[in-house]
PASEBA-1860 file (N, C-alpha, C; in nm, 3 decimals):
! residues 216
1> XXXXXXXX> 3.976/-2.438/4.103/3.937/-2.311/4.165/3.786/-2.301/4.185 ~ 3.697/-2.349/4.108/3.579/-2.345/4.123/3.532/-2.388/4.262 ~ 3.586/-2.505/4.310/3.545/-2.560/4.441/3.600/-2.497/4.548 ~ 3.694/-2.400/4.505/3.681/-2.327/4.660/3.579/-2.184/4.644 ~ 3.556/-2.174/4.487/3.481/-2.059/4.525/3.309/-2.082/4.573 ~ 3.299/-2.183/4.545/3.148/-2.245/4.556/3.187/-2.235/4.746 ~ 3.299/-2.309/4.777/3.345/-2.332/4.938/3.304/-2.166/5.006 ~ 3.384/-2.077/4.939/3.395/-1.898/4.962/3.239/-1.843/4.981
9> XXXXXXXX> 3.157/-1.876/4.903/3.001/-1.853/4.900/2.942/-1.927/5.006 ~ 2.946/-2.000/5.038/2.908/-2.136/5.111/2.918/-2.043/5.220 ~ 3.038/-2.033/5.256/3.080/-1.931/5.402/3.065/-1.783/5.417 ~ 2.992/-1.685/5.304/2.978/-1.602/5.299/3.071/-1.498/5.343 ~ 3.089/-1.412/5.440/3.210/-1.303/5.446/3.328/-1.350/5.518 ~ 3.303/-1.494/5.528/3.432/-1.543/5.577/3.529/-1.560/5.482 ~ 3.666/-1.486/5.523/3.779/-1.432/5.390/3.855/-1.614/5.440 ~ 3.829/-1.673/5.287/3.945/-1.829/5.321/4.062/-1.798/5.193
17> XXXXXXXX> 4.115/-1.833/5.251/4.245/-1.865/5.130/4.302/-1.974/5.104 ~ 4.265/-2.047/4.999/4.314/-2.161/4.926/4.466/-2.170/4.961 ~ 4.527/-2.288/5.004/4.664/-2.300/4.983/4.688/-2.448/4.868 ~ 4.733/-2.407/4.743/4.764/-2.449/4.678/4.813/-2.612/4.747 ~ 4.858/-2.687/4.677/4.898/-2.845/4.704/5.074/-2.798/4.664 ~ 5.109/-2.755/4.600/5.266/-2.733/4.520/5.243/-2.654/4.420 ~ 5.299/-2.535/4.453/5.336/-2.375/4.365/5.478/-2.340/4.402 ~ 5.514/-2.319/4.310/5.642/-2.231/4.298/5.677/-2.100/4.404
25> XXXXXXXX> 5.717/-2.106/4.464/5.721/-1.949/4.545/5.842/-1.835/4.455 ~ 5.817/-1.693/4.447/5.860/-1.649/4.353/5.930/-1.561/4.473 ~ 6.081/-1.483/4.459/6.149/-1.390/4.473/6.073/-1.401/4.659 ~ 6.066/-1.485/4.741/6.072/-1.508/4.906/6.173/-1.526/4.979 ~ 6.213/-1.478/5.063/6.336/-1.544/5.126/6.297/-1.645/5.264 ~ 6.146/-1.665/5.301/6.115/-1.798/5.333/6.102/-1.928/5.294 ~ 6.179/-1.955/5.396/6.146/-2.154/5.349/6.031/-2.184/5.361 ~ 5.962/-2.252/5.257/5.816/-2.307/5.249/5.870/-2.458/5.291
33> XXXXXXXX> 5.787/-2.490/5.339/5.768/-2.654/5.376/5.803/-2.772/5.291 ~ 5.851/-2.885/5.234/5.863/-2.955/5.124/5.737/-2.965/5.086 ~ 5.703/-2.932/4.912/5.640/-2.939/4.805/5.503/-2.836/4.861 ~ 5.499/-2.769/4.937/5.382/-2.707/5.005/5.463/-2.490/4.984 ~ 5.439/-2.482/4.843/5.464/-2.333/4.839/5.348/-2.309/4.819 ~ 5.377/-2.137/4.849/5.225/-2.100/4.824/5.248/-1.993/4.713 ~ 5.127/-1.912/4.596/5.162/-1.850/4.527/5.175/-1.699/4.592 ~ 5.269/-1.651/4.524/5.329/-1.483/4.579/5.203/-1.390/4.561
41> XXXXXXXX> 5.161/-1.387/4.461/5.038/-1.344/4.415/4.935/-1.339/4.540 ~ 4.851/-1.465/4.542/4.817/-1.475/4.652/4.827/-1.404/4.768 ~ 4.922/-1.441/4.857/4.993/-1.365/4.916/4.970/-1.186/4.910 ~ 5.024/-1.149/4.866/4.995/-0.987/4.815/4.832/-0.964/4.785 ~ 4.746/-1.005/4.724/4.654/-1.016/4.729/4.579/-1.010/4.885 ~ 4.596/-1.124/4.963/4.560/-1.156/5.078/4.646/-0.964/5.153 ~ 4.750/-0.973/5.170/4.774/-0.847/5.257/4.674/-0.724/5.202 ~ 4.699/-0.711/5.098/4.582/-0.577/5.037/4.462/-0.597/5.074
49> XXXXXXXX> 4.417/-0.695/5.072/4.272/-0.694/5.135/4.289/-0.708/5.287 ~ 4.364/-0.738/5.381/4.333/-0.744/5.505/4.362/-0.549/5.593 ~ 4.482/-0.559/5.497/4.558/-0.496/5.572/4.553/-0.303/5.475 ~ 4.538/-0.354/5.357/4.567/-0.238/5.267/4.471/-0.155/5.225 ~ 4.372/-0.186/5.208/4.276/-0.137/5.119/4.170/-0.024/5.186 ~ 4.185/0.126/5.096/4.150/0.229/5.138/3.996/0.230/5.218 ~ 3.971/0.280/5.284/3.829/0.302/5.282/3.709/0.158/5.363 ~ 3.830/0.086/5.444/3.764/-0.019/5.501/3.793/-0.028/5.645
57> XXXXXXXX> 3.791/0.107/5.707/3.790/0.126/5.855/3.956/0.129/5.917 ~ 3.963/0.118/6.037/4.087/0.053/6.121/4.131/-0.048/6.061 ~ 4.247/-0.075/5.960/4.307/-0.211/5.995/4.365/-0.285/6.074 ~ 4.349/-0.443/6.070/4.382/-0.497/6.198/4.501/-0.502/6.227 ~ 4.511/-0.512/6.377/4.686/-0.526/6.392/4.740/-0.680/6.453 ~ 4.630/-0.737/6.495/4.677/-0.879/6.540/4.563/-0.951/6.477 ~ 4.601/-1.066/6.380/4.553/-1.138/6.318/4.589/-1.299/6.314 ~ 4.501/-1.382/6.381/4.506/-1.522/6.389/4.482/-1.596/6.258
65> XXXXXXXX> 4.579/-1.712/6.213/4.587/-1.772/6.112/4.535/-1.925/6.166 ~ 4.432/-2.005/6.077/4.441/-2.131/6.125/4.358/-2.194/6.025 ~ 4.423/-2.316/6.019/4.403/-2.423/5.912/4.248/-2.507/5.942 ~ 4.148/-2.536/5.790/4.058/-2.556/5.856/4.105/-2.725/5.842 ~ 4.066/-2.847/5.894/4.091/-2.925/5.898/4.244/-3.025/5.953 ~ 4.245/-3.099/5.973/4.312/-3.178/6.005/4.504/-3.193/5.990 ~ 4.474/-3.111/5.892/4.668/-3.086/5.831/4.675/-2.904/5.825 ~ 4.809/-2.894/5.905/4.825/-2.751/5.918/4.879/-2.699/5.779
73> XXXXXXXX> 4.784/-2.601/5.739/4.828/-2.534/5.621/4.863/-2.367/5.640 ~ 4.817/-2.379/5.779/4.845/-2.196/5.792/5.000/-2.133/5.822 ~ 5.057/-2.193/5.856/5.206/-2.166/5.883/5.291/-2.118/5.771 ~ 5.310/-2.153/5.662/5.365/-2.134/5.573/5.296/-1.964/5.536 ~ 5.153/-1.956/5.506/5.063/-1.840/5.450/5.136/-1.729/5.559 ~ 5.090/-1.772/5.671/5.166/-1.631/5.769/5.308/-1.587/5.760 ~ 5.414/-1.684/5.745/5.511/-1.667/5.748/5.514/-1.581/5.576 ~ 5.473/-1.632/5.474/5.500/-1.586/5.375/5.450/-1.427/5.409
81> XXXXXXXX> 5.314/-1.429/5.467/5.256/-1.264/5.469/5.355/-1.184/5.591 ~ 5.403/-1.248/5.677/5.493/-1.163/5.738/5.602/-1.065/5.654 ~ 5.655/-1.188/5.588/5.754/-1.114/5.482/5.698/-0.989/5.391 ~ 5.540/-1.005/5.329/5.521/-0.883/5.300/5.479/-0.740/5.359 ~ 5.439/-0.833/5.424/5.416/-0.680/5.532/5.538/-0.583/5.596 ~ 5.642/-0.670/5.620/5.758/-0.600/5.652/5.866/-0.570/5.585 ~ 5.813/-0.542/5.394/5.875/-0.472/5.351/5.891/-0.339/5.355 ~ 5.800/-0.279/5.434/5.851/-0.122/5.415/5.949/-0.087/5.528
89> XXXXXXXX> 6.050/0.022/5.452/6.142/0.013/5.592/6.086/0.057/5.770 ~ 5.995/0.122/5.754/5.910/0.167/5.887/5.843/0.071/5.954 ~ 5.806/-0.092/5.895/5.743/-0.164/5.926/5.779/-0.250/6.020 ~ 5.723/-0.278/6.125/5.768/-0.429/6.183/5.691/-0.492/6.267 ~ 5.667/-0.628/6.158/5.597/-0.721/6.230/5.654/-0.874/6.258 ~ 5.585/-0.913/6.404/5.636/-0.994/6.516/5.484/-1.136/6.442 ~ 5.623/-1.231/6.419/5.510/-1.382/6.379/5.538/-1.443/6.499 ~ 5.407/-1.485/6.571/5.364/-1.547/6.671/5.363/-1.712/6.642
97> XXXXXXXX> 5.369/-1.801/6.712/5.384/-1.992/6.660/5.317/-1.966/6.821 ~ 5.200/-2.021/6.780/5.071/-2.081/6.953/5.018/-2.207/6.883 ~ 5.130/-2.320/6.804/5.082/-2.392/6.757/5.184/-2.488/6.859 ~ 5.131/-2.510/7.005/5.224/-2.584/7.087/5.242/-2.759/7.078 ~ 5.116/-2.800/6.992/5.161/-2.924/6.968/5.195/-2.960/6.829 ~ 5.238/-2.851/6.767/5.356/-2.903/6.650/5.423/-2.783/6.580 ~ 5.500/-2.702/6.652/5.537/-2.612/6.637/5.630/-2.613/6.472 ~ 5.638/-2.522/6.390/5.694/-2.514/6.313/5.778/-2.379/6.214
105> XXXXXXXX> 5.708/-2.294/6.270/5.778/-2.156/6.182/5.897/-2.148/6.213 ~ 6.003/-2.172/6.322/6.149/-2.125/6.306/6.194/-2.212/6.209 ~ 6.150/-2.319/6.119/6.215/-2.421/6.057/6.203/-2.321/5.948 ~ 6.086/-2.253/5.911/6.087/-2.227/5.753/6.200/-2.089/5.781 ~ 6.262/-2.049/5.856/6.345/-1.938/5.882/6.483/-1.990/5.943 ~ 6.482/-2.115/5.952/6.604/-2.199/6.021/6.633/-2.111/6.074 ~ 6.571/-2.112/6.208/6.580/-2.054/6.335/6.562/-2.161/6.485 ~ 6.609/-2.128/6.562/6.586/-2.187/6.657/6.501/-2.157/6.766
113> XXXXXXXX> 6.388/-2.282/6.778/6.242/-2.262/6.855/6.271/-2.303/6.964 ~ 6.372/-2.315/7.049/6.332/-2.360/7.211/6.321/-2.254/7.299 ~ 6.322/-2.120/7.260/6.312/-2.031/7.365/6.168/-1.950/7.289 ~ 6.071/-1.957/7.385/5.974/-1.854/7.282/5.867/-1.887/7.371 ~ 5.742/-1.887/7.313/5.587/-1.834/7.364/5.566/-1.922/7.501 ~ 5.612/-2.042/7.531/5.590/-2.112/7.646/5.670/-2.075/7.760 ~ 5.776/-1.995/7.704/5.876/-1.994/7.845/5.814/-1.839/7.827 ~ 5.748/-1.757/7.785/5.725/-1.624/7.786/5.566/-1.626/7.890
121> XXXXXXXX> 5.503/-1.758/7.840/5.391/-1.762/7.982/5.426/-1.801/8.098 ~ 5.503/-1.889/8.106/5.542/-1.936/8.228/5.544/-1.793/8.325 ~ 5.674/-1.750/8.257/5.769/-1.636/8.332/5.695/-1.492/8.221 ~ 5.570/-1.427/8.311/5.508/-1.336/8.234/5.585/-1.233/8.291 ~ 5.626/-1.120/8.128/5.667/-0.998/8.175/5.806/-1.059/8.077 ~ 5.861/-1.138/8.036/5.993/-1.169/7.973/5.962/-1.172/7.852 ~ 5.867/-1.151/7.770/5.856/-1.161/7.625/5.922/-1.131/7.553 ~ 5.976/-1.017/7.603/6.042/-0.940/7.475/6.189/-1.037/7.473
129> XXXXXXXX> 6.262/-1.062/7.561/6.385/-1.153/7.573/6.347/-1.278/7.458 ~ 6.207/-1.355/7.479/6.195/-1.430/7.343/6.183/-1.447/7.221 ~ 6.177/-1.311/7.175/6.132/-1.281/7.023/6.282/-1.268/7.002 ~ 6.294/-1.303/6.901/6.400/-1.262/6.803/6.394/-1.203/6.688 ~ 6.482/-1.143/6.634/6.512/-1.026/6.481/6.593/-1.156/6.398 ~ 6.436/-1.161/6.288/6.495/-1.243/6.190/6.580/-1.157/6.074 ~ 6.733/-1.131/6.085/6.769/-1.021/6.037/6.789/-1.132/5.882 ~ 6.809/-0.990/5.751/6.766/-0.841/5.780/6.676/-0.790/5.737
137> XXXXXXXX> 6.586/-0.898/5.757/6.412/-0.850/5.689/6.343/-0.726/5.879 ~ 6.222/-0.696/5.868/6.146/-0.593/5.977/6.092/-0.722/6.038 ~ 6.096/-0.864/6.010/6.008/-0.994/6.074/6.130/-1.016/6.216 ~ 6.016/-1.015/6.358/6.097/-1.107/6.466/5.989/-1.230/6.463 ~ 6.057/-1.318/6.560/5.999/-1.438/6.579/5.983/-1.432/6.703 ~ 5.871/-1.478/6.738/5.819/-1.587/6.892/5.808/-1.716/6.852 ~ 5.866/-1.816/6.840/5.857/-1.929/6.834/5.775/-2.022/6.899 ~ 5.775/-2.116/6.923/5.706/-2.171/7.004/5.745/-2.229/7.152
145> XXXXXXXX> 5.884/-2.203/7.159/5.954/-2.225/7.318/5.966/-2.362/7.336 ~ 5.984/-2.393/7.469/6.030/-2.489/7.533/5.960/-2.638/7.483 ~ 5.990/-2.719/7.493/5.894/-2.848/7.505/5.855/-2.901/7.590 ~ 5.749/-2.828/7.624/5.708/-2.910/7.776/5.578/-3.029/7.789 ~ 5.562/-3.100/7.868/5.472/-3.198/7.885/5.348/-3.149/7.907 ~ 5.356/-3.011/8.042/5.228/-2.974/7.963/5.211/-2.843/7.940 ~ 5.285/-2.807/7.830/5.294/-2.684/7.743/5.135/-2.632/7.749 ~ 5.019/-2.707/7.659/4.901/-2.634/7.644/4.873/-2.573/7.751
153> XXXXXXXX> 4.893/-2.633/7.930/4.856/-2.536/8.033/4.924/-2.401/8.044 ~ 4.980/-2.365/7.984/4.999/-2.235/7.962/4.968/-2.154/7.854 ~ 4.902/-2.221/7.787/4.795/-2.164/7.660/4.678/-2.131/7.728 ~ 4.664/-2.012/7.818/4.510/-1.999/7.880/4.516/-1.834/7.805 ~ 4.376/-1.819/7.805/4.400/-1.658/7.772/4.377/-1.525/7.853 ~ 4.425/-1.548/7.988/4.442/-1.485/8.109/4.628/-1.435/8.077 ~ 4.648/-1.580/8.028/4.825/-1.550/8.003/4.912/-1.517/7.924 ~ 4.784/-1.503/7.826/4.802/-1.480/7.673/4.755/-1.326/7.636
161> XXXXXXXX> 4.648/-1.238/7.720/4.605/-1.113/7.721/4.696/-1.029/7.747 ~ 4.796/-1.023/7.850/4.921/-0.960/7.810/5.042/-0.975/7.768 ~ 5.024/-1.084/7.734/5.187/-1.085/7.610/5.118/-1.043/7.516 ~ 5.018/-1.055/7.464/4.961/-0.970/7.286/4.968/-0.851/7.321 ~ 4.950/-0.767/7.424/4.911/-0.664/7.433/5.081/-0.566/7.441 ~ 5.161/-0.688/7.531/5.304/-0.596/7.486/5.363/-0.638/7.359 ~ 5.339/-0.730/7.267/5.393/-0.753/7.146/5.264/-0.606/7.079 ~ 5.154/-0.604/7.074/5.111/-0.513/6.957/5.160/-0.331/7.038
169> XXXXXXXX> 5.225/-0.376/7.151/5.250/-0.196/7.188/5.420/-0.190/7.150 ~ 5.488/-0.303/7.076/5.632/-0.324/7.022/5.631/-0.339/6.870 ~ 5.530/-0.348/6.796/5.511/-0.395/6.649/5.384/-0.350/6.577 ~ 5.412/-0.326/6.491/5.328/-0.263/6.386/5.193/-0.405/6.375 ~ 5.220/-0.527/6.364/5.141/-0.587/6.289/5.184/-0.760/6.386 ~ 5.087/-0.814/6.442/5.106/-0.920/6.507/5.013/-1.051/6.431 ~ 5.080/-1.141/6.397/5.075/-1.261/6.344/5.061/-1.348/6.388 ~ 4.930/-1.482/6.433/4.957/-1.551/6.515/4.896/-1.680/6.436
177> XXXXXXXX> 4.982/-1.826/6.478/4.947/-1.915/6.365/4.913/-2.040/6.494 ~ 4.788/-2.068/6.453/4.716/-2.136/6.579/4.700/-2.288/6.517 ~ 4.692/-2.384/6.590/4.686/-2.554/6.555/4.565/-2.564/6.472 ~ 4.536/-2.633/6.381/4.415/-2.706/6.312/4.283/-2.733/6.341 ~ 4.205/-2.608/6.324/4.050/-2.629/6.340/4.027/-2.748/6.299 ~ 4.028/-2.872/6.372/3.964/-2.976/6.321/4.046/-3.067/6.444 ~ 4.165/-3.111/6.490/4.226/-3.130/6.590/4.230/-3.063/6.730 ~ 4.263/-2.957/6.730/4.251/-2.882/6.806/4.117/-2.711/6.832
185> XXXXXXXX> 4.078/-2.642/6.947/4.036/-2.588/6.957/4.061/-2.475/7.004 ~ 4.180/-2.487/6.995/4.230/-2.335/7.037/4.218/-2.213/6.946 ~ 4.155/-2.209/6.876/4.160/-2.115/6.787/4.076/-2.047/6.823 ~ 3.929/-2.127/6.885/3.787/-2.041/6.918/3.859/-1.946/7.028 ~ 3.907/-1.975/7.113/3.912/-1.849/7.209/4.062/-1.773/7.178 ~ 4.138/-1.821/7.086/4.254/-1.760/7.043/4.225/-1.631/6.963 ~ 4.098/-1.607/6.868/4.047/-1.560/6.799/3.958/-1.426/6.877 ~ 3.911/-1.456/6.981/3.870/-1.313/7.075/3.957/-1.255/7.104
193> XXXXXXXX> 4.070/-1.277/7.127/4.198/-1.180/7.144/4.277/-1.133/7.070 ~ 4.237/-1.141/6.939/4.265/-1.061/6.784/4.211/-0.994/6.758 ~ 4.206/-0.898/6.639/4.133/-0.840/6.572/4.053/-0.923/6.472 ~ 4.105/-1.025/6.388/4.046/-1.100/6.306/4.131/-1.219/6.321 ~ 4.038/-1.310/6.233/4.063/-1.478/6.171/4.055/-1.474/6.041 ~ 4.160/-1.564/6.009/4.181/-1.580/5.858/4.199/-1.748/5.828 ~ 4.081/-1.821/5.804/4.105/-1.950/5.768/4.154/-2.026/5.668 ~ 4.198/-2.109/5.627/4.261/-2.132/5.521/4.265/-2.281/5.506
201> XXXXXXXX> 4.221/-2.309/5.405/4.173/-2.415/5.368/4.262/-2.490/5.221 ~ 4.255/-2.611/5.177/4.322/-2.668/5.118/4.265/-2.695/4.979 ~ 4.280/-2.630/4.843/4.202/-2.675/4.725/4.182/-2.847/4.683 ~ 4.062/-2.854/4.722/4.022/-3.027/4.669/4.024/-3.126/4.807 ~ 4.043/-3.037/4.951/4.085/-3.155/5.063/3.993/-3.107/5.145 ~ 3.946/-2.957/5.179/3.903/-2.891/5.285/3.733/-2.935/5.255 ~ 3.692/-2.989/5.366/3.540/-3.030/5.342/3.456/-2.955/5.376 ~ 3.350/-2.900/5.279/3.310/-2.771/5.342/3.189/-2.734/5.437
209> XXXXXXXX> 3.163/-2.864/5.516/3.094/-2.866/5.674/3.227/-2.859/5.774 ~ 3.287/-2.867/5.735/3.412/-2.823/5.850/3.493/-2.702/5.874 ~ 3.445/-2.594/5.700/3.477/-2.472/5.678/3.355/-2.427/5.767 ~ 3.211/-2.432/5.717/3.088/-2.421/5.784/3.104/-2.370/5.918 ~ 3.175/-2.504/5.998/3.176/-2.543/6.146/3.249/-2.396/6.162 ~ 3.357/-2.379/6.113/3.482/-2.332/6.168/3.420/-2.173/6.176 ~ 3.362/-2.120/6.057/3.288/-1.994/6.056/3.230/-1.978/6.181 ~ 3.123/-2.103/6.211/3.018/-2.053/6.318/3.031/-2.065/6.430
END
């Protein structure tokens, strides 16, 4: 723990969250990834401070998740924080997958990803037909859609400004889990069309000129 907090200082008000290597996940009804849980704690922790805590303005309603380095660690964290956020019965929030070259959240929900965020740019104005009700939690899914050859060309954010805008005028709380600051760059301009970024980094792997990078 020390080395991510030295990492946490390093980056100053940039909020990172350690994802453990293998933790136990406690009382979730998401599938975590093989040997990649994250702690519940955590978790709850992380929502209270983004989302909960009195006296710290507007909270956000669309929030980008992304891994700093080379191996995606953010998928699992969102999916787990979806689940808390949409425990209250009034609640409902929509997890976004704009991770088009390795899509993964319908797996931890064994759900099925071929209809979702790519066939929702293509054909703008059909979004809502792609999300699905992961029943019987308040979580739907946008998956990551079709497999196309060239999927990223429809990752522009001309095409992406109004599907967020009719997912956050349908849902309390929008979730979006973007490819690997370190591989990919979609996050820099994925991140102007949120309210916030939440990076997340790996205890003992995440190098912290690449946390650095990712801040600035």
């Amino acid at each position: 723990m020390s080395r991510n907090f030295e990492l946490l200082r390093a980056v100053e008000e940039t909020e990172l969250l350690s994802a453990p290597r293998t933790v136990p996940v406690a009382n979730s009804p998401v599938l975590p990834p093989p040997g990649e849980g994250i702690e519940r704690g955590a978790i709850l922790k992380l929502a209270q401070r983004l989302f909960l805590l009195p006296g710290t303005g507007a909270a956000p309603r669309t929030v980008l998740f992304c891994s700093v380095g080379e191996v995606n660690r953010s998928s699992p964290v969102s999916a787990h924080l979806a689940q808390v956020l949409a425990v209250p019965a009034d609640s409902c929030v929509c997890l976004v997958d704009a991770n088009f070259y390795s899509p993964s959240l319908h797996r931890f929900f064994e759900s099925d990803g071929r209809h979702g965020l790519t066939d929702a740019l293509r054909k703008l104005g059909e979004i809502r037909s792609c999300v699905r009700h992961l029943m019987p939690s308040n979580v739907w899914l946008l998956p990551g859609g079709s497999s196309l050859p060239d999927a990223h060309t429809f990752l522009t954010e001309d095409r992406l400004r109004p599907c967020l805008a009719a997912l956050r005028s349908q849902f309390d709380r929008v979730l979006i889990d973007a490819p690997p600051f370190g591989l990919h760059e979609d996050a820099l301009w994925l991140g102007r069309l949120t309210d916030g970024v939440v990076l997340v980094v790996e205890a003992g792997a995440t190098r912290r000129d690449q946390a650095v990078r990712a801040k600035e």
